[in-house]
Each structure stands twice: as structure tokens, then as C-alpha cells.
C-alpha positions as CSV (number, residue, x, y, z in Angstrom):
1,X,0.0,0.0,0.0
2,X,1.0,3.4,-1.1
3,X,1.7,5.6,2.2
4,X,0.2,9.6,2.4
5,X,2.3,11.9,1.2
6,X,2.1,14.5,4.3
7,X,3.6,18.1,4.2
8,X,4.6,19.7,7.8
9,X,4.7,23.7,7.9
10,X,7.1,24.6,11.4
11,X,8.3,28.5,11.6
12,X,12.0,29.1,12.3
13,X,12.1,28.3,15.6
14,X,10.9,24.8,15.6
15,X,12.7,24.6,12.6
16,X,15.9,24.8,14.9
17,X,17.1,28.4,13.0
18,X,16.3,30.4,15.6
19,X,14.5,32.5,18.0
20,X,13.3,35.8,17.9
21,X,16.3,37.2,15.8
22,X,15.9,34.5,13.2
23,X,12.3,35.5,12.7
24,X,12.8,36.8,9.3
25,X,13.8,33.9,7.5
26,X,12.4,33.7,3.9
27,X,10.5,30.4,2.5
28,X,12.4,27.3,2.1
29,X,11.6,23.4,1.8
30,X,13.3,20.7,3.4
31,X,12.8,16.7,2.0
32,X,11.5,15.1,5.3
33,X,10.5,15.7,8.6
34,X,12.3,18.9,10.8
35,X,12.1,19.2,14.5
36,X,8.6,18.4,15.5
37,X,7.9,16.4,12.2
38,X,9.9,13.5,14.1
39,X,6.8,13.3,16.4
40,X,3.8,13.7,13.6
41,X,5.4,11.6,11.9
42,X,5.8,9.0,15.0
43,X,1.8,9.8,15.5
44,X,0.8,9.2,12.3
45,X,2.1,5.8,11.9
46,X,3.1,3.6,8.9
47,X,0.6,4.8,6.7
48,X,1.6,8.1,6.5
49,X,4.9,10.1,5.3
50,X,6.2,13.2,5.9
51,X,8.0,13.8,2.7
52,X,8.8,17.6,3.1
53,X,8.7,20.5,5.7
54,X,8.3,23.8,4.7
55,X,9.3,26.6,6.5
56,X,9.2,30.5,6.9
57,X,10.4,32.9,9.8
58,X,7.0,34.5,11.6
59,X,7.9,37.8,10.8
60,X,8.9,37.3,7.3
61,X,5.7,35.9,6.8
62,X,4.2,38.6,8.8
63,X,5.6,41.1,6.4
64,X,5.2,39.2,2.8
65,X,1.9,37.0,3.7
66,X,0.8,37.0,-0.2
67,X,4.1,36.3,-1.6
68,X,4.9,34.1,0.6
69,X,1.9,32.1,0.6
70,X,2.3,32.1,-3.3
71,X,6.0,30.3,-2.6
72,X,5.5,28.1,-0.2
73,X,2.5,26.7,-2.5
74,X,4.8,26.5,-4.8
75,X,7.2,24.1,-3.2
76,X,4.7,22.3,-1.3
77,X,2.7,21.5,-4.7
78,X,6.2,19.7,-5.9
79,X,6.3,17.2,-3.2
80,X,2.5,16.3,-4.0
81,X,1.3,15.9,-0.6
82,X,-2.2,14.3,0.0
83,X,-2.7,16.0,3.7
84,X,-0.9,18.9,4.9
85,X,-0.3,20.1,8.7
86,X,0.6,23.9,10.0
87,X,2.1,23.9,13.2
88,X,0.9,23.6,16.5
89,X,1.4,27.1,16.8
90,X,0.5,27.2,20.8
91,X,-0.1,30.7,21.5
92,X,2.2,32.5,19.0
93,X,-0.1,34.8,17.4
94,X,2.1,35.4,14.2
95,X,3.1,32.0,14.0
96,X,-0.5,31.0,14.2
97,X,-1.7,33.5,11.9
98,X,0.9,31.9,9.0
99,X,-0.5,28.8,10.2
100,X,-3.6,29.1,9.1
101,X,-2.7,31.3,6.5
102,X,-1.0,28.4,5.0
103,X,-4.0,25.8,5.9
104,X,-6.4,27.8,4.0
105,X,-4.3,28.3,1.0
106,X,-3.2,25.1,0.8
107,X,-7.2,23.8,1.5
108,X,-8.2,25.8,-1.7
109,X,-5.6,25.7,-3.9
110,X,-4.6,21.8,-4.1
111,X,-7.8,20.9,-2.8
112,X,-6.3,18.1,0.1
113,X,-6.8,17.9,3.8
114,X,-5.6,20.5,6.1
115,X,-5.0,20.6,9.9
116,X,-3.7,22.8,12.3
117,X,-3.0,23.3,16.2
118,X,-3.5,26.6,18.3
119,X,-4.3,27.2,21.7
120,X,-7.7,28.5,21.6
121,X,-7.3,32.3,22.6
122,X,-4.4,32.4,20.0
123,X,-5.7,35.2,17.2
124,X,-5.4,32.4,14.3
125,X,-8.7,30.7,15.9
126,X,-10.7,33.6,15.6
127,X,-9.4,34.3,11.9
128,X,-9.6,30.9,11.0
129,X,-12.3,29.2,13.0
130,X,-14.8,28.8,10.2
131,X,-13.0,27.7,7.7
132,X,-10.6,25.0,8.8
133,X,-9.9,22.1,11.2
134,X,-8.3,23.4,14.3
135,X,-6.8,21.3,16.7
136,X,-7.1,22.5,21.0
137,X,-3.3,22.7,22.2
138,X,-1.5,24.0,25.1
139,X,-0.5,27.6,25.8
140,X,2.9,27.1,25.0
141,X,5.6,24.5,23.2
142,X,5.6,22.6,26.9
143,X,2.4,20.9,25.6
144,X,4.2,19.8,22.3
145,X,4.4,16.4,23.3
146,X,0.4,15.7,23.9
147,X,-0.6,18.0,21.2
């Protein structure tokens, strides 16, 4: 049986670049899983695969949302994923915001399943309530493991 091809959007913090002062990291894509990917990957089981991990600095994003929603589609749409996962993004306001940001845009442009995380008075939820699947986390990365 063919596994699901799954892609993971982190930030540059889980991504391992950095904190705060890395926060303006432009798009990229890496082949596999990054940081927290080990674990959705783990949770997912055998018939799933995380076959990329995309990745953008909160207040790049913050700064280029339309361009960089248009690359990061761009290089997730190569990898052909079949579900794709933002996050958790806890109760990072940016980094929820690019969260969902990405959710949606991946939801209506390649038409798969989409799922994020967010603590539930992180500003994402409000945004993004009605129009995609959010999952209840923790307040902060602490929760990272039962989210």
C-alpha cells in the first residue's frame, strides 16, 4: 500500500534556526521531517509520510503574507502531498496567523486535507475558525508532546 504523502509547515524556531532574531527567515523546503515532524510523523504511523517541511520565519511571513503564501505553495505543490499540517502554533499569534494562512491556502488551492493546532485564545482561531480544522493545544511549546 502506497503511504500519504504529508507536508509539515514549522516556523524558524521549531525549525531549529532560531528565536526571535531569526524571525525573518524567507520560505524554504526541506525533503522530510524537521524538528517536531519526528513526532507527527511518530503519531501518524506507517501509513503516512512526511515527505517535506516547509518553512518560513513568523515575521517574514508577517511582512510578505501574499508572496509568501504564493512560494511556499509553490514548493509544497512539488512534493505532491495528500494532507498537509501547520504547526501547532500554541499561542504564538504570528506564527498562528501563517498557520492558518497556510491551511487555507493550501485547502483551496490543491484541494487536500488541512490541519492545524493553536491554543484557543491564540488570534489564528478567531481568523480561522470557520474555515478549517483546528486542533485544541496547550498555551505554550511545553504541551508539544500531547498535542
Amino acid at each position: 500500500m502506497e503511504k500519504i504523502k504529508v507536508v509539515h509547515y514549522i516556523n524558524n524556531f521549531f525549525a531549529g534556526i532560531g528565536g526571535e532574531d531569526k524571525a525573518d527567515v524567507p520560505p524554504e523546503i526541506r525533503p522530510g521531517t524537521v524538528g517536531p515532524g519526528l513526532a507527527l510523523q511518530a503519531a501518524l504511523g506507517d501509513q503516512f509520510e512526511v515527505v517535506a517541511t516547509a518553512i518560513c520565519g513568523d515575521s517574514h511571513f508577517g511582512a510578505n503574507i501574499e508572496e509568501d503564501t504564493k512560494t511556499l505553495i509553490e514548493m509544497i505543490k512539488g512534493y505532491g502531498p495528500q494532507l498537509f499540517v501547520a504547526g501547532p502554533a500554541f499561542n504564538a499569534g504570528r506564527y498562528g496567523v501563517a498557520c492558518g494562512t497556510m491551511a487555507k491556502a493550501v485547502e483551496d488551492t490543491l484541494g487536500i486535507p488541512v490541519v492545524t493546532g493553536m491554543y484557543e485564545e491564540n488570534p489564528g482561531v478567531d481568523m480561522f475558525r470557520k474555515d478549517l480544522f483546528i486542533i485544541a493545544t496547550g498555551n505554550s511549546a511545553a504541551d508539544m508532546r500531547h498535542s
